[in-house]
VMD Tcl script that draws the C-alpha trace (Angstrom):
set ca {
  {-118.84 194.64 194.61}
  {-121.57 193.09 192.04}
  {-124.91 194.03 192.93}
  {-126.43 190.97 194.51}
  {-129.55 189.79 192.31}
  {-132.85 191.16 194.08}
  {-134.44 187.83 193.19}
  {-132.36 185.21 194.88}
  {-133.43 184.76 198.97}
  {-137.11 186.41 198.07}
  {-139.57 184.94 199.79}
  {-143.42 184.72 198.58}
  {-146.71 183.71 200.11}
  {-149.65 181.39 199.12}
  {-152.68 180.87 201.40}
  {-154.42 177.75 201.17}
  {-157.78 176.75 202.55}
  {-158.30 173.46 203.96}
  {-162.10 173.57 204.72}
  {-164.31 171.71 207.40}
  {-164.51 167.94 207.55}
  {-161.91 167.56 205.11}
  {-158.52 166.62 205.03}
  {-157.25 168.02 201.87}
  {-156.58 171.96 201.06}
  {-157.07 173.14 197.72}
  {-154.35 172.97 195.16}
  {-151.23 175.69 194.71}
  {-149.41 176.42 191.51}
  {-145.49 176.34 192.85}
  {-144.44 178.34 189.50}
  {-140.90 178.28 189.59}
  {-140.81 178.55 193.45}
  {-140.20 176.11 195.99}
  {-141.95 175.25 199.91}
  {-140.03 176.28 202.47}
  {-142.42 176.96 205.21}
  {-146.00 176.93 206.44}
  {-147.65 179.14 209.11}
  {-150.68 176.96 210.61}
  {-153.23 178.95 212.16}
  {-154.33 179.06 215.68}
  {-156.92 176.79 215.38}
  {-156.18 173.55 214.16}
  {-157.31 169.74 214.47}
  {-154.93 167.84 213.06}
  {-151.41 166.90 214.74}
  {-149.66 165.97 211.31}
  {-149.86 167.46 208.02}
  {-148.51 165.43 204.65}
  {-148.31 166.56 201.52}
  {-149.68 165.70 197.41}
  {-148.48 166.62 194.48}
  {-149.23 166.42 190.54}
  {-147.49 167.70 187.76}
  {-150.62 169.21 185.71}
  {-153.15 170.16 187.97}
  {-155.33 167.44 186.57}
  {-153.59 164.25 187.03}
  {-154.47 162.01 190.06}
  {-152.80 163.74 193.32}
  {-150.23 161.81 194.56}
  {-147.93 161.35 197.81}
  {-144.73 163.00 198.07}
  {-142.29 160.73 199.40}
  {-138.37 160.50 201.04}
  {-135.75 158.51 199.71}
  {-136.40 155.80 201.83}
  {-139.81 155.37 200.36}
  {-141.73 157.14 203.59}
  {-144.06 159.67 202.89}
  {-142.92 163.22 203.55}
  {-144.95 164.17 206.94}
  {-144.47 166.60 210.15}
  {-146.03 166.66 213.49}
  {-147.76 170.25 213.98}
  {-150.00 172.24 216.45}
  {-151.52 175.31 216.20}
  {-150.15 178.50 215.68}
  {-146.56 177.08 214.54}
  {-144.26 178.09 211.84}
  {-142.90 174.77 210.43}
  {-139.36 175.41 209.08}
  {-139.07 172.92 205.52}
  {-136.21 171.81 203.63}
  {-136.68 173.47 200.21}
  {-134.94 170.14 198.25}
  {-137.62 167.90 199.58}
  {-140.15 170.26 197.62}
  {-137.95 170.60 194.34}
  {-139.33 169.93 190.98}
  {-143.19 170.06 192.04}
  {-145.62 172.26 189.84}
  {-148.72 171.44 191.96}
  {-148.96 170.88 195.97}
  {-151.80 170.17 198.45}
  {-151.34 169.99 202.21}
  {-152.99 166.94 203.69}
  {-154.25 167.03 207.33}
  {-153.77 163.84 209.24}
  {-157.62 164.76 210.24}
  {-160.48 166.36 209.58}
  {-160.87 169.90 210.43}
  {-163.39 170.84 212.81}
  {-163.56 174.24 210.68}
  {-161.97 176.27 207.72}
  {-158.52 176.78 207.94}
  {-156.33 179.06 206.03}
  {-152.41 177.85 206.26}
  {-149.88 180.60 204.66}
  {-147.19 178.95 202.75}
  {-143.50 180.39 202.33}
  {-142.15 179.89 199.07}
  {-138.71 180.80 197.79}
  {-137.45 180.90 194.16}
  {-135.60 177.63 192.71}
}
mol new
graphics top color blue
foreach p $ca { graphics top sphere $p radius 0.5 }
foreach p [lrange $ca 0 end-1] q [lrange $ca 1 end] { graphics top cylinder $p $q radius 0.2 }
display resetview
């Protein structure tokens, strides 16, 4: 049997900080990796998170959207794991997580990403 390549399946972490009375975290550098996850904390505000994307880190941030034209969203509370499709993430260099609120405090969200 081949040996199986120890990068394929490997799972890495970003944290990002969204911080208080805003609604937009700071930015995260995919590098050849792909969202597949995010642990929200225990405390949150917002009930939906979206998400922004740019392709340079300097370019205007923009919406990413579904084939149907609707922006990518989910419905969250605090203290969730929310399970992502990796192909609705593929091909971004730059992400932000959007808050459908305004935090009421700092919040650090962990996100899972997995090799393209």
């Amino acid at each position: 049997m081949a040996d199986k390549d120890s990068t394929i399946g490997k799972i890495d972490f970003e944290t990002i900080i969204i911080d208080i009375g805003e609604t937009e975290s700071n930015s995260v550098d995919l590098r050849g990796m792909t969202l597949c996850g995010i642990y929200l904390p225990s405390v949150l505000t917002s009930a939906s998170i979206s998400f922004k994307v740019s392709h340079d880190n300097n370019a205007e941030y923009i919406p990413v959207m579904d084939g149907l034209g609707s922006i990518v969203s989910k419905a969250v509370a605090q203290g969730q794991y929310i399970k992502l499709d990796p192909s609705e993430f593929a091909g971004i260099q730059f992400i932000k997580i959007v808050a459908g609120t305004t935090e009421g405090g700092s919040r650090e969200i962990k996100l899972a990403l997995r090799q393209v």
